[in-house]
N, C-alpha and C positions, 0 to 999 in steps of 0.2 A: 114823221115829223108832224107835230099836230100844229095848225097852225091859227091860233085863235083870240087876233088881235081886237076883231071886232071894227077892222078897218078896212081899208083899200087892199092893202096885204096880203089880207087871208084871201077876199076874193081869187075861186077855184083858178080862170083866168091868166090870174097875177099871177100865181102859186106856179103854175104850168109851166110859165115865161121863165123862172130862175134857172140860171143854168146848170146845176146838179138834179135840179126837177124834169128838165128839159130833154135832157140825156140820160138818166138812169130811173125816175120814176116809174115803175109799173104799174100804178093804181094811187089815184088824186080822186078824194069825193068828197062831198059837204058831210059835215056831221050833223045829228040829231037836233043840236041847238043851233043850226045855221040857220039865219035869216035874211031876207035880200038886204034890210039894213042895218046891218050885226055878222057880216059874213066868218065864218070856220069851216077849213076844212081838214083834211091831211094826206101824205104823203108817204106812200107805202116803200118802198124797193126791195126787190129779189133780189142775193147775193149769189156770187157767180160760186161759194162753195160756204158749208153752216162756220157758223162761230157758236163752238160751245161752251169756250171760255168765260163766266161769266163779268169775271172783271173787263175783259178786252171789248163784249159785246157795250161796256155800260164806257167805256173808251172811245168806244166806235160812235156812238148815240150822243155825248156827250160833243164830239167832235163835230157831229151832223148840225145837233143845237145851235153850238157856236159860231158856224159857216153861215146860219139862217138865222139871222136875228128876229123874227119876224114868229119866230116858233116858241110855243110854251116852254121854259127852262125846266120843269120840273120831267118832262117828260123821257129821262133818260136811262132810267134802271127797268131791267129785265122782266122783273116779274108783273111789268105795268101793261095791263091788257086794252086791246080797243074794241071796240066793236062796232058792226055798220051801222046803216039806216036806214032805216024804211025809206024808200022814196026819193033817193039823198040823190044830189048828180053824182053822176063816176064816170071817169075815166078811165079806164084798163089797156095797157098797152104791154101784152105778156110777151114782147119781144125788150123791153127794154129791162138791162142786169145792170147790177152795180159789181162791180168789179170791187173783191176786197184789199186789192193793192191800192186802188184809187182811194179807201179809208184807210190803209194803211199810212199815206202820207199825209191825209187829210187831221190823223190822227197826231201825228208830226206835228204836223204848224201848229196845233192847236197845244201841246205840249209845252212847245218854243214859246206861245204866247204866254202860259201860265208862268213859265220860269222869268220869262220876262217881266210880268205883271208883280211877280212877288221879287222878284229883284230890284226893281224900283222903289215898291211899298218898304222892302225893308233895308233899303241902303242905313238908314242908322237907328241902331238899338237904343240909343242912350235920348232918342226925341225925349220934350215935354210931352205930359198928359194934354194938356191941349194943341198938340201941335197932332200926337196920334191923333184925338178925338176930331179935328181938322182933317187933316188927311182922309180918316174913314168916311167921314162925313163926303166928303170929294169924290172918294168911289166906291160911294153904295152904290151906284147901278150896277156894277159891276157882279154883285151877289149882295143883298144885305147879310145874309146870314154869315157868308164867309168874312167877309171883312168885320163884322160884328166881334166873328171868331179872332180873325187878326189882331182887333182894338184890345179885345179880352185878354190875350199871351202877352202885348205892349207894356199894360198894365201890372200886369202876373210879372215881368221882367225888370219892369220899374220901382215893383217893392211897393204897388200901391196895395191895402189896407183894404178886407171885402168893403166897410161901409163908401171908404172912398172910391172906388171900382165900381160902387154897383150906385154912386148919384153921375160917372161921366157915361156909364152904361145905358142906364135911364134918359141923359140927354141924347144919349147918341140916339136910344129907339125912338123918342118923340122925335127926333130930324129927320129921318128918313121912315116913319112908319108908312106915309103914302106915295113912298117912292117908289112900289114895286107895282105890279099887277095886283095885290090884294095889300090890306092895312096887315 
């Protein structure tokens, strides 16, 4: 988990306290760009056997994200490397596993949430264009890209028209353009 708020949060400390960090983290250190007032760090864990699977491991990651609010969202696909730091604090506690039945259901809830989250967004197909564009707007935190994506098929479903599609698209990105961690 990278954890790189640049708040109170990331502070190593904090990060330790959480209680998935608490009990399964193996290794908590500041990264490269941590500062005492800018704190990042991340959180490692051993699994108690490999996951080769690439989709299940990008399941498992994605699920850890969602548990840790406080954690970069992007950082959940496989092939995304870290590396230490010179200098950096760490932590190392090589008794502590993450057991992969504990992400196994961690995986779970996190599933249940998404079906729920899109069960809600798309109780009715037949909205207005601004009633979607409304809505999306309501839960860009939630992902802007994905709910962007959501707005886009609303649209595509509605029979709107590329040039009309691409002026409620355009409001939609100026609403939410500084609403993530970058523009």
């Amino acid at each position: 988990l990278d954890f790189d708020t640049e708040t109170d949060e990331s502070r190593i400390e904090n990060v330790l306290a959480l209680p998935m960090i608490a009990d399964h983290a193996a290794i908590v250190h500041t990264t490269s760009s941590h500062q005492p007032q800018a704190p990042r760090c991340r959180a490692l864990f051993i699994l108690d056997q490999p996951v080769r699977d690439v989709a299940t491991y990008a399941d498992y990651a994605a699920a850890l994200v969602w548990a840790h609010q406080a954690t970069d969202k992007k950082c959940k696909d496989a092939a995304r490397l870290w590396f230490g730091a010179i200098n950096c604090d760490m932590v190392v506690r090589s008794e502590k596993i993450l057991p992969v039945a504990i992400l196994d259901i961690l995986a779970e809830q996190y599933a249940a949430h998404l079906a729920e989250q899109h069960r809600i967004i798309d109780i009715d197909f037949t909205i207005d264009t601004e009633e979607a564009l409304k809505r999306a707007i309501d839960r860009s935190s939630e992902g802007r890209n994905d709910v962007g994506f959501w707005l886009a098929c609303r649209l595509r479903d509605a029979g709107i028209d590329q040039a009309g599609a691409a002026g409620i698209m355009n409001a939609y990105q100026q609403t939410v353009r500084f609403a993530g961690d970058h523009e």
